[in-house]
N, C-alpha and C positions, 0 to 999 in steps of 0.2 A: 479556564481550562486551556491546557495548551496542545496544537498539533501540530504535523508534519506535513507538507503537500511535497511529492516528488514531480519535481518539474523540467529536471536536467536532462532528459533523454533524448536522444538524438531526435527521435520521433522517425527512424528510416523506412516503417511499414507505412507512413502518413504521405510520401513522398509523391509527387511532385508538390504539395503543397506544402512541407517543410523544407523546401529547396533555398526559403529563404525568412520563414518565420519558424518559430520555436512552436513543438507543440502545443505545450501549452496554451498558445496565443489562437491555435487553430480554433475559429469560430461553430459553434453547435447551435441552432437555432438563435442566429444573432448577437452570441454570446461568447468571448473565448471558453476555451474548457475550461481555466484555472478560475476564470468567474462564476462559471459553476459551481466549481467544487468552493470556494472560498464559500460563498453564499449559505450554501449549504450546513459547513460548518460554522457558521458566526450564527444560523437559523438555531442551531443545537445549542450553541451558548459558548463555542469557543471561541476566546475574546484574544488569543496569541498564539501565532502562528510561524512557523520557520519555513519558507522555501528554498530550495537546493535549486541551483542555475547550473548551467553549462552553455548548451545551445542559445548561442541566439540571445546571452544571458542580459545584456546591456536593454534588450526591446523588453523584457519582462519586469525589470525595473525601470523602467521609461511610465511605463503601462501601468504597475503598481503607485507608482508619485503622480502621475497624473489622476488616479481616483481616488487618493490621498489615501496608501491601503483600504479601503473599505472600509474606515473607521475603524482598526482594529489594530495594535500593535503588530507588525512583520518586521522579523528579521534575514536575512538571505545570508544562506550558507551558501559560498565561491566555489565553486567545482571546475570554473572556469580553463584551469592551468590542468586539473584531469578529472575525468568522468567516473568516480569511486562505485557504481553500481547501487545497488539498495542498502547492503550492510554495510560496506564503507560510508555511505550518506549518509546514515543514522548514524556511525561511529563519531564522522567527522559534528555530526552537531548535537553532539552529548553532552556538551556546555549547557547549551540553552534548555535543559531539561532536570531540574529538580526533584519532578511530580510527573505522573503518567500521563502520557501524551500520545495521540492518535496520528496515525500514519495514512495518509489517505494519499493511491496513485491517480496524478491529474486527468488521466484520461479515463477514470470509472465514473460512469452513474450510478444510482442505483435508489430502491426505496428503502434503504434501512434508516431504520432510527439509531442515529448516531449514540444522541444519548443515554439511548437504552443499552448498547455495547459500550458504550463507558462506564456506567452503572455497574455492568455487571465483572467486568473486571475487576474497577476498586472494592465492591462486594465479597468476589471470591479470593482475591490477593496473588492474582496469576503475576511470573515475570511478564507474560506476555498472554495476549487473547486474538486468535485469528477470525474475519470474518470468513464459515464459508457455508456451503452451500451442497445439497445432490445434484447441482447442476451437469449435464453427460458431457466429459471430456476425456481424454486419453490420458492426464496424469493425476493423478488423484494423491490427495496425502492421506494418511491412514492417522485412526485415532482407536484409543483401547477403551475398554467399558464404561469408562468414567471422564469420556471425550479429551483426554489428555494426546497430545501428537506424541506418535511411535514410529513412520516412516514414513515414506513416500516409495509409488508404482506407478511402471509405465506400462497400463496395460498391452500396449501393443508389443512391446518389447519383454515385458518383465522384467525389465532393469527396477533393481530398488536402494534405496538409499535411507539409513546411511550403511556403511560397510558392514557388512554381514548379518543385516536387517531380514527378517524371514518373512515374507507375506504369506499371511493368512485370512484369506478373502473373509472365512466362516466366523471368524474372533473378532477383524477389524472393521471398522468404520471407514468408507471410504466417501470423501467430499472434495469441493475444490475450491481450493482458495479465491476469496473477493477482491484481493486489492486491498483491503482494509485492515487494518489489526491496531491494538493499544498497548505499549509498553511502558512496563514499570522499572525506573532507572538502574534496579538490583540487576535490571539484564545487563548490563555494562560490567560486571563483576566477571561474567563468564567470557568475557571479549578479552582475551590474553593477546600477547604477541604474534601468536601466530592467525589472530584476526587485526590485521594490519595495512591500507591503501584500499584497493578494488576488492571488493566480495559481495558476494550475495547472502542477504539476509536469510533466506529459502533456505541456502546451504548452510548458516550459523546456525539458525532452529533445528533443523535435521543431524546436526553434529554436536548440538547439546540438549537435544530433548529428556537424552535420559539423567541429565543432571536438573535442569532448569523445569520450571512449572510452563509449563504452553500446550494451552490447550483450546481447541473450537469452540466457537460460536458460532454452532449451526442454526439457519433459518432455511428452514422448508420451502418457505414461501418468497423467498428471495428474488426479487426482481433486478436483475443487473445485468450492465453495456459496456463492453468493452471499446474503447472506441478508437481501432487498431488500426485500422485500413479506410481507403476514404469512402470507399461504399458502404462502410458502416455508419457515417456519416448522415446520411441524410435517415438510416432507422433508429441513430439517437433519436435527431430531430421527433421522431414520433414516439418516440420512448420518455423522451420531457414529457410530450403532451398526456399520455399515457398516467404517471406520476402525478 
């Protein structure tokens, strides 16, 4: 099985301590995150893996050859020359993907079963399956009866997306995204021209929902860490232990 790890990110909410390491690299109970999250995924049974560099891109390959990948085929995709966002990252390494491939960002934990949301995508034949959550936040994406995604709200604002998207609190489903999701490479069909360099994935899902299959993979009981800021830091740390 093959995934995705986003690892290119400046990490500027991490800062002072990506002042001169890459997030990724940044240590969680002893551990960088991407050793984490690798672990995690090789525990599920994903045996090839793509990471996307930018920051700092040269120490995260340094890092990778000295634990000789994890025993695991890794390929790195070079963002180095520029920072393409999450749907240019995945644009950019659509190569390395024949078969549905899991998207994990380096700085989430969490207790999901990986390959229970793998399962269930190749099961139901989504382009795409998001991991999310009731989790309380301020931007929620919206999903219809049959958990398929139909917008996104900012409840403080009421701004929704995508353009002339109606929120209907009483109709729709509102969760929030994990970090996580699986795509199946038919989504690359709906990536035309004018999905080209820097974009966000967020904003490609929301501007072909109504064409494309993407839909939630909610869990109630979802336990997940963002791990944004460095005082969140040390409540990973007891969020492993936790897990």
């Amino acid at each position: 099985m093959k995934a995705m790890i986003f690892a290119a990110g400046l990490g500027t909410r991490l800062k002072p301590l990506t002042d001169h390491t890459p997030k990724a690299l940044v240590p969680v109970a002893g551990k960088p995150m991407l050793e984490h999250v690798i672990n995690k995924l090789k525990s599920a049974g994903f045996d090839e893996m793509v990471i996307n560099v930018h920051h700092f891109a040269e120490q995260i390959i340094d890092f990778l050859k000295a634990n000789d990948n994890f025993g695991i085929k890794i390929w790195i995709s070079d963002e180095t020359d520029k920072l393409l966002d999450t749907g240019g990252g995945i644009k950019k390494a659509a190569p390395y993907f024949n078969e549905p491939f899991l998207v994990h960002n380096v700085d989430i934990l969490s207790n999901i079963d990986l390959k229970a949301l793998y399962d269930s995508h190749l099961t139901n034949g989504n382009d795409a399956t998001l991991l999310v959550s009731p989790r309380k936040t301020v931007r929620y994406l919206l999903f219809n009866e049959i958990n398929r995604l139909c917008g996104w709200v900012n409840k403080e604002t009421l701004q929704t997306k995508p353009e002339g998207f109606v929120y209907q609190p009483t109709q729709q489903k509102e969760y929030a995204f994990g970090g996580i999701h699986v795509i199946s490479p038919a989504l690359f069909n709906y990536m035309g021209d004018e999905w080209t360099g820097k974009f966000s994935i967020m904003d490609f899902y929301l501007q072909t929902c109504g064409q494309a299959q993407i839909v939630g993979y909610a869990k109630e009981d979802l336990q997940l860490i963002d791990i944004g800021k460095p005082e969140t830091l040390a409540k990973a740390e007891e969020f492993l232990k936790e897990i």
